[in-house]
ZAMARGU-4260 file (C-alpha; in steps of 0.2 Angstrom, whole numbers, plus 5000, padded with zeros to 4 digits):
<rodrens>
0) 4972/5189/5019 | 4977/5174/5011 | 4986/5176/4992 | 4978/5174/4975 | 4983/5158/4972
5) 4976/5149/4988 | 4960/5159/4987 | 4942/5154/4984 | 4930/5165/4980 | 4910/5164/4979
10) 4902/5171/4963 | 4883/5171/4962 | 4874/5177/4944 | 4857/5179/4940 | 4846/5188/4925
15) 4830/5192/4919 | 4820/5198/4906 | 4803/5208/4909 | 4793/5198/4894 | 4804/5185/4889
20) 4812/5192/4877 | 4807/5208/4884 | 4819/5223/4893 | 4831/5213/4902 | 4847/5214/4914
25) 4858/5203/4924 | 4866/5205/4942 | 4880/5196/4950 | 4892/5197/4966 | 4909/5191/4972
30) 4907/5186/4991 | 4922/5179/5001 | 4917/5160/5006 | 4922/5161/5024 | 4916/5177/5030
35) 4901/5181/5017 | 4907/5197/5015 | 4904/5208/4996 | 4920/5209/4987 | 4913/5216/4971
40) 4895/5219/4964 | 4893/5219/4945 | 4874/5224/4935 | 4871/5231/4918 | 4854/5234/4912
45) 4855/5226/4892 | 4841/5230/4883 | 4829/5217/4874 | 4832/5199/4880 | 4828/5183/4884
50) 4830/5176/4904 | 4843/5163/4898 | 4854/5177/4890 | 4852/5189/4904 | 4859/5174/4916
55) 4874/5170/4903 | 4879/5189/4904 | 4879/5188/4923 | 4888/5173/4924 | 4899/5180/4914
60) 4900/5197/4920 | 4903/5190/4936 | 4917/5178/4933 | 4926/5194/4925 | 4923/5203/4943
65) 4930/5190/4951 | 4946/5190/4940 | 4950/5206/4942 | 4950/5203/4959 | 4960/5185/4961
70) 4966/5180/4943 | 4974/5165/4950 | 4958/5160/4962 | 4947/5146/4960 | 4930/5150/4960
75) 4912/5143/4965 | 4898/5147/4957 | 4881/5149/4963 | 4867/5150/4951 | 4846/5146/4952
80) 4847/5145/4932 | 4846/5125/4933 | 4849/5125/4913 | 4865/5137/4916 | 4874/5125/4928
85) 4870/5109/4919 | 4876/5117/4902 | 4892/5124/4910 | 4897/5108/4919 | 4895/5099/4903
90) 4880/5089/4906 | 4867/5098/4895 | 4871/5103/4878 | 4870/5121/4871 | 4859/5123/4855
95) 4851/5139/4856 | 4862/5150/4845 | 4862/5166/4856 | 4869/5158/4869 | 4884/5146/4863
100) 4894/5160/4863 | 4890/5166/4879 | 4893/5149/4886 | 4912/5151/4878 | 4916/5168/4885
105) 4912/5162/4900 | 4922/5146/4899 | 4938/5160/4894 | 4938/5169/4909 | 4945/5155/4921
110) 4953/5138/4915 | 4938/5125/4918 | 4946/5116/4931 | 4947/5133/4943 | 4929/5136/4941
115) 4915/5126/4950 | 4895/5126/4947 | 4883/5124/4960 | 4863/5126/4957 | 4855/5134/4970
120) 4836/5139/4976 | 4830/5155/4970 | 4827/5162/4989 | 4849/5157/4991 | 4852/5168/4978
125) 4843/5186/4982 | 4859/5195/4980 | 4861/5193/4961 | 4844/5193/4958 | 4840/5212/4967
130) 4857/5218/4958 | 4847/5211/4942 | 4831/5220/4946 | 4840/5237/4950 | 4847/5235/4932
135) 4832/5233/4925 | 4824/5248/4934 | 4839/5259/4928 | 4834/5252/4910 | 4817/5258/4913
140) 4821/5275/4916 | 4835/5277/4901 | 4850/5275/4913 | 4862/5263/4918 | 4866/5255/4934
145) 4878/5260/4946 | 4886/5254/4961 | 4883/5270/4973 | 4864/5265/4968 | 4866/5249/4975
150) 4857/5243/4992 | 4856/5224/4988 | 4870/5220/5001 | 4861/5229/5014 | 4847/5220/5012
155) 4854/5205/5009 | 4861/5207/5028 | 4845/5212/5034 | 4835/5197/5026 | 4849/5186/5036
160) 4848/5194/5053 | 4827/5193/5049 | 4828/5176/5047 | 4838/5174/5064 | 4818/5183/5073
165) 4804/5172/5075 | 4792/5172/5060 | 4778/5186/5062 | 4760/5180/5060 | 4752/5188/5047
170) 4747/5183/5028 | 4731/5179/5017 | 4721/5166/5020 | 4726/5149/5012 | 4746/5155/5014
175) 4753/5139/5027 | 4764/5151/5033 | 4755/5163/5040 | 4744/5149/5049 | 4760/5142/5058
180) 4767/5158/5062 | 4749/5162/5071 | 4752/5146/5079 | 4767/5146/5086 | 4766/5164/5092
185) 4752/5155/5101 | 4760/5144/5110 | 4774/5155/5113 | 4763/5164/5122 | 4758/5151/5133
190) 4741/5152/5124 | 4737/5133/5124 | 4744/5116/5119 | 4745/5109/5101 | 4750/5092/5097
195) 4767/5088/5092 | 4777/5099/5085 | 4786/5093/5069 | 4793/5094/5053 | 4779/5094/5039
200) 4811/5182/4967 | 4813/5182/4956 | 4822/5190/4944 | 4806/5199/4933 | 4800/5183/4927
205) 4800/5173/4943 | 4787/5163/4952 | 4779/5163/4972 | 4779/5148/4980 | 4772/5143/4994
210) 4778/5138/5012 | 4778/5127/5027 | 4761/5117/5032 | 4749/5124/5042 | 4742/5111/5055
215) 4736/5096/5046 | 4719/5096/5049 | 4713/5081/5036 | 4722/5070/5024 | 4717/5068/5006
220) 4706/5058/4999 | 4689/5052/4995 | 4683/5050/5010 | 4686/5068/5017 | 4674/5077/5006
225) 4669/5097/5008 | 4657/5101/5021 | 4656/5086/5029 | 4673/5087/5038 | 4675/5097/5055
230) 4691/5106/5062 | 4699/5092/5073 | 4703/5093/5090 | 4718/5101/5096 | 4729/5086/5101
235) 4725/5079/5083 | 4734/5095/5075 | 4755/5094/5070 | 4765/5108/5064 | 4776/5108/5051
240) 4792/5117/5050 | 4795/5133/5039 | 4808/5132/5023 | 4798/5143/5012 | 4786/5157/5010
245) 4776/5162/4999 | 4778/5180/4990 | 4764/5186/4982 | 4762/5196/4972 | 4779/5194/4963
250) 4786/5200/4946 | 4777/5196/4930 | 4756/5198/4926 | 4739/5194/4934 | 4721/5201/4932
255) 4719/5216/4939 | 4700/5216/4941 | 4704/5217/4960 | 4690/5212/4972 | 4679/5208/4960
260) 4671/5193/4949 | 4675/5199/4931 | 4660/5195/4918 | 4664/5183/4904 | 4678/5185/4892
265) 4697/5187/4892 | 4706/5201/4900 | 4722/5208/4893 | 4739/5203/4900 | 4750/5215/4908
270) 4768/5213/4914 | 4774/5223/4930 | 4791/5223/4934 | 4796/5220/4954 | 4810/5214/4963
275) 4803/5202/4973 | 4809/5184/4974 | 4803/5167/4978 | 4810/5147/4980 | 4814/5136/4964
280) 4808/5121/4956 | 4802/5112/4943 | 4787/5121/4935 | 4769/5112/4936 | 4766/5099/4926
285) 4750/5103/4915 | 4743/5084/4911 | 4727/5080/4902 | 4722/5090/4888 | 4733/5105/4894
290) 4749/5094/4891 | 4759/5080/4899 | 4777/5080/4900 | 4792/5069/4908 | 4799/5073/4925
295) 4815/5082/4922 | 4829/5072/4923 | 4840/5070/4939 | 4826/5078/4948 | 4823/5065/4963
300) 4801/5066/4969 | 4800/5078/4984 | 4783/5079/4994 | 4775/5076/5011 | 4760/5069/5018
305) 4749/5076/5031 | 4738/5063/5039 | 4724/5063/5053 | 4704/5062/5053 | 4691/5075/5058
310) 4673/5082/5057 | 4665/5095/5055 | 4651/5105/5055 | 4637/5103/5044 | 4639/5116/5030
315) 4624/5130/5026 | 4610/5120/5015 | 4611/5125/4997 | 4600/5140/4988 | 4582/5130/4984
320) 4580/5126/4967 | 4578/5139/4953 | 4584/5152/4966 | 4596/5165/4964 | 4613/5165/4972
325) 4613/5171/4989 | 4626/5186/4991 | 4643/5179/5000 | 4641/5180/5018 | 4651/5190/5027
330) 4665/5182/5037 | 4659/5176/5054 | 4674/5180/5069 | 4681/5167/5077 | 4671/5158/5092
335) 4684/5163/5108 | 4690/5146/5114 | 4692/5145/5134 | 4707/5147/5141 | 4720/5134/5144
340) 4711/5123/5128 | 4720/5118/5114 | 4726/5131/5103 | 4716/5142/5113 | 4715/5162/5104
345) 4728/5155/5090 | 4719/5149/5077 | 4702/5152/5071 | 4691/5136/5071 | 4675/5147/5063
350) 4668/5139/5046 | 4681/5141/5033 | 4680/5147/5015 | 4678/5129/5007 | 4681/5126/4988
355) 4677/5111/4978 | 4689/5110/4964 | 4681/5104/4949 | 4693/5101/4930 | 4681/5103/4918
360) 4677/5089/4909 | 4687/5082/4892 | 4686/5091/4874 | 4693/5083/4858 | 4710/5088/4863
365) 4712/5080/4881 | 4715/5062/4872 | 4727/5067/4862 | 4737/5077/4876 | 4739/5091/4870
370) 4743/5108/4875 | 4727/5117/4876 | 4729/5134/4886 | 4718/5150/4887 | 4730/5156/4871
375) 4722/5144/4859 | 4705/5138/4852 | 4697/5138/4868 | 4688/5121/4862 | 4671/5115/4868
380) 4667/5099/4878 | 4668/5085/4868 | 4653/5072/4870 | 4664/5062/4880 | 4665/5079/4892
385) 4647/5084/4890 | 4644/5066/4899 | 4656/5068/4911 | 4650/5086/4916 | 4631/5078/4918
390) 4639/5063/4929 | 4648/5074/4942 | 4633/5088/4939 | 4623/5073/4947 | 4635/5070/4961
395) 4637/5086/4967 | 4619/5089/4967 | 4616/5074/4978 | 4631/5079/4990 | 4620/5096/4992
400) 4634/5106/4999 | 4639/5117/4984 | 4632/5137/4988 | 4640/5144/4973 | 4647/5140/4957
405) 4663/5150/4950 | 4671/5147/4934 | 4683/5152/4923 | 4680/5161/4907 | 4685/5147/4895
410) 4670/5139/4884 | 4676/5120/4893 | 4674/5125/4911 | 4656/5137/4907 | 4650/5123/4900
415) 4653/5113/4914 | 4648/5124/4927 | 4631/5125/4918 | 4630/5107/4920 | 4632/5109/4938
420) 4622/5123/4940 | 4606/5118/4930 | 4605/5105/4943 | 4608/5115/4955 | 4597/5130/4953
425) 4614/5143/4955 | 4621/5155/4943 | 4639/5155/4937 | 4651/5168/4940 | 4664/5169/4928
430) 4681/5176/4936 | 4696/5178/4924 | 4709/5174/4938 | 4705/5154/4934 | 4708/5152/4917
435) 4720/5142/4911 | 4739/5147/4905 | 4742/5152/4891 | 4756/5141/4881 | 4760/5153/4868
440) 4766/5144/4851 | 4766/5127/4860 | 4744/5126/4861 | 4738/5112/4850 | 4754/5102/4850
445) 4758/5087/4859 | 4772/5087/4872 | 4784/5077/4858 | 4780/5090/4844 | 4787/5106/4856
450) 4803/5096/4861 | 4804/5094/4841 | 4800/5111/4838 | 4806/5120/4852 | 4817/5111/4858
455) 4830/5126/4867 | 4813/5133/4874 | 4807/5118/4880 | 4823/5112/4890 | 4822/5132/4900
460) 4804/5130/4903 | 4804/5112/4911 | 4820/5119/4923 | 4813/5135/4930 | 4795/5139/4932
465) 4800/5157/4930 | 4803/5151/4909 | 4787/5156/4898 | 4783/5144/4883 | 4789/5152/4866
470) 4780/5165/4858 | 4774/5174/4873 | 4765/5162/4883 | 4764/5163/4902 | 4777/5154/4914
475) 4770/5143/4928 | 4778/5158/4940 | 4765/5168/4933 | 4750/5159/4935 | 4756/5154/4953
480) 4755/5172/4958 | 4739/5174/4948 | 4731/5160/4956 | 4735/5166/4974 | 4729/5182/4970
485) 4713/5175/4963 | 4712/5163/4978 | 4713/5179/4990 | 4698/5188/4983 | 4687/5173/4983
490) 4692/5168/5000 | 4688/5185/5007 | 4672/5187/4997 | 4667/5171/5001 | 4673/5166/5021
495) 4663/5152/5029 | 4653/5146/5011 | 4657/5130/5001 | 4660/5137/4981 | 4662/5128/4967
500) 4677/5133/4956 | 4676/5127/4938 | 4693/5127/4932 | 4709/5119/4924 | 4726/5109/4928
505) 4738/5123/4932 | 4726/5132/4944 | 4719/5116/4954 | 4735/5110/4956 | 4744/5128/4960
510) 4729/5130/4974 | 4733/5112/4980 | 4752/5116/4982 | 4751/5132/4990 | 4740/5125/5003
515) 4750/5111/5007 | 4767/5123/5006 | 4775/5110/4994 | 4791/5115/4981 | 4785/5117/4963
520) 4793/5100/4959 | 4777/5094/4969 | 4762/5097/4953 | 4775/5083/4945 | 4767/5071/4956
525) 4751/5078/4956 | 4737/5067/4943 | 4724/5078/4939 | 4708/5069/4929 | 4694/5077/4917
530) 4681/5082/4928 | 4690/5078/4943 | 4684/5083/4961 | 4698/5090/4971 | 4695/5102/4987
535) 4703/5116/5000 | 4697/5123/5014 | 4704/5141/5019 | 4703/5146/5037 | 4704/5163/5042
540) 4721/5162/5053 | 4728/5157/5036 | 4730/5139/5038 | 4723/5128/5022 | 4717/5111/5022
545) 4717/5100/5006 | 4703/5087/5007 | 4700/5079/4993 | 4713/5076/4977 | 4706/5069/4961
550) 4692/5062/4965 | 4684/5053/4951 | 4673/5040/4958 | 4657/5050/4952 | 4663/5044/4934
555) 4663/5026/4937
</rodrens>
């Protein structure tokens, strides 16, 4: 073993709080650089907290561990807190009065030209953040974490000899990864031929994301709307590679009105603790009337594209006129494909679960930019909206591919559901899983009135999706797992039908992310229009295809 003086060693931090400030602890670990084995594991459940102190208490916590192993060592940290890092190296500036102090302990423990800060993705940094989550549950039961309780570093080992095995194919419709894992295990298996094959956790209060891309059945656009579009032919189909997967369901809340479309009104958050962990980024940008924001800075525009042309199969004629809803249809198996073709028994080309997503159109607010969540005034259609919502009522009925109508329980996307639906002879079904987010103490205001409010919360929110809006709002994390959640149930009760789902920013472009598997950074460079068209078809291999993004030619 080299000596003190010459060493290196690895420190990784992480924290979190179950409510943001809620009951909250922190995990970190001392690992050597060369070999990756643990040198020392620190954890400490801290009682009532906010994320951002939970992650200065491991950070600090772990630099001390790593002291009393090598006081003359120089040391790199890893950290998924991107607010942590760029305040520690000097580039961020520390307000928030709880944590200033932090910040300077820290900055004690080694001379600052010894330590080194890295920012890493959430799924790098497991280690600290299951150390964290085992501190949390001791919290929970009125004890204190020990080491002898520890298991992170044998799971840490195990999730790195996992990812050595090829991908298993299994997962819920509209997860990419699941669909290229069901492919490949196809061709592995000498099942057919594809086209060309190429590239494409949280602590308590983290977010799921999605993962690779399934095959790229369509592009986006206008000119691939729902139900008219056909799964393509095998050599037209391209695989991307897997970097990330989706894990859902994660820490933090969702409706728990499982399997079932809820009846109008608001359902009562929980939070659920879990140990679960997911990739980093930046959260989703809610534009429009739910709010618009500047890219983070330093942040360079990730995303990918997916190209190619189909058709499709004719969808099911629409219920007559003054008809009531037909009950979903039961999911039809997948035609067996003759041997030797294409993709052969892989993936299932049956009629997917097709869902046009519609924004509901503008209310007084959306001019304005402001943030206007499902924590606020709920506000009606202004007559602006209520002329939008007749306009794409009109499209939509002359497309003639809608079955049923789905909308979230807020007053702006019920009223523009009924818009749709009065011309289309359906009912509406109201299902809580597709409201908006709540923004907490930030609804009503406009992006410059948070950052001059809120300035501390503002900065954390805009560098982790795991971040909630002040006073208690949801973080983009949570509605991600909300929104998949809400996506699984429909696709299941819905298979091989073409729905309607009136709904807001955060969950059109959550459903539009997951299905492409793109980072969280992705919904940056998303634009999403009042009464926009967007859509998604869900296979039932679990391969997605996005169709159509903010369409608004209806409103011209």
């Amino acid at each position: 073993m080299t000596s003190s003086s010459s060493r290196e060693v690895i420190v990784e931090a992480d924290g979190g709080s179950r409510g943001n400030p809620g009951p909250a602890g922190y995990g970190a670990v001392v690992l050597d650089p060369v070999t990756g084995e643990t040198l020392a594991e620190a954890a400490e459940y801290i009682g009532v907290a906010t994320n951002n102190v939970a992650e200065y208490k491991g950070l600090v916590a772990g630099l001390k561990a790593a002291r009393s192993l090598f006081p003359d060592a120089t040391v790199h940290v890893r950290m998924d807190s991107k607010l942590v890092v760029e305040q520690m190296s000097g580039r961020w500036k520390i307000k928030h009065p709880d944590m200033k102090p932090l910040a300077a302990e820290a900055g004690r423990v080694f001379p600052a030209g010894r330590v080194r800060y890295e920012w890493i993705p959430r799924e790098r940094n497991k280690h600290a953040d299951r150390l964290a989550n085992e501190a949390m549950d001791a919290g929970k039961r009125g004890r204190q974490w020990e080491p002898s309780d520890s298991t992170a570093a044998l799971d840490t080992a195990a999730a790195r000899n996992a990812a050595t095995l090829p991908p298993a194919p299994s997962g819920p419709p509209g997860d990419a990864t699941a669909g290229a894992a069901r492919a490949r295990a196809a061709l592995a298996t000498g099942a057919g031929t594809a086209g060309d094959l190429g590239p494409g956790r949280t602590s308590t209060a983290g977010a799921g994301t999605s993962g690779d891309l399934g095959p790229g059945r369509t592009g986006t656009g206008s000119g691939a709307w729902p139900g008219t579009v056909s799964p393509p032919k095998a050599q037209d189909d391209g695989l991307f590679a897997a970097e990330e997967a989706l894990t859902a369901p994660a820490s933090g809340d969702f409706e728990a009105q499982a399997g079932a479309l809820a009846p109008t009104g608001h359902a009562a958050r929980t939070h659920a603790p879990t140990a679960d962990t997911a990739p980093t980024g930046a959260p989703a940008e809610a534009t429009g009337s739910e709010a618009t924001g500047p890219e983070t800075t330093g942040r360079e525009a990730t995303g990918s594209e997916t190209t190619g042309s189909a058709s499709a199969p004719a969808p099911a004629a629409p219920a007559p006129a003054g008809s009531a809803p037909s009950a979903p249809a039961p999911a039809a198996p997948p035609a067996p494909a003759a041997p030797g073709q294409g993709w052969s028994a892989g993936p299932d080309m049956s009629a997917p679960a097709t869902f046009v997503l519609l924004r509901h159109g503008e209310t007084a607010l959306t001019p304005e930019k402001r943030f206007s969540g499902s924590g606020g005034t709920d506000p009606e259609l202004s007559a602006a909206g209520l002329r939008q919502a007749e306009a794409v009522a009109e499209a939509l009925a002359a497309r003639g591919t809608i079955q049923e109508i789905v909308s979230s329980p807020l007053t702006r996307c019920r009223q523009t559901a009924a818009a749709v639906a009065g011309r289309l002879g359906l009912d509406v079904r109201v299902e809580q899983g597709l409201r908006e987010t709540d923004f907490g103490a930030w609804e009503g205001l406009t992006f410059g009135e948070v950052r001059e409010r809120y300035p501390e919360d503002l900065d954390a929110w805009l560098a982790s999706p795991k971040a909630a809006p002040t006073g208690g709002g949801e973080s983009f994390a949570t509605v991600a797992r909300r929104v998949a959640a809400t996506r699984d149930r429909l696709t299941a009760a819905y298979a091989g039908r073409t729905v309607l789902l009136v709904t807001h920013v955060t969950p059109i472009k959550t459903l539009i992310r997951l299905a492409l598997g793109a980072p969280p950074e992705s919904l940056f460079r998303m634009e999403l229009s009042a009464a926009s068209i967007s859509a998604v078809a869900y296979y039932a291999d679990g391969n997605a295809s996005v169709r159509l993004l903010n369409d608004t030619s209806h409103l011209r």
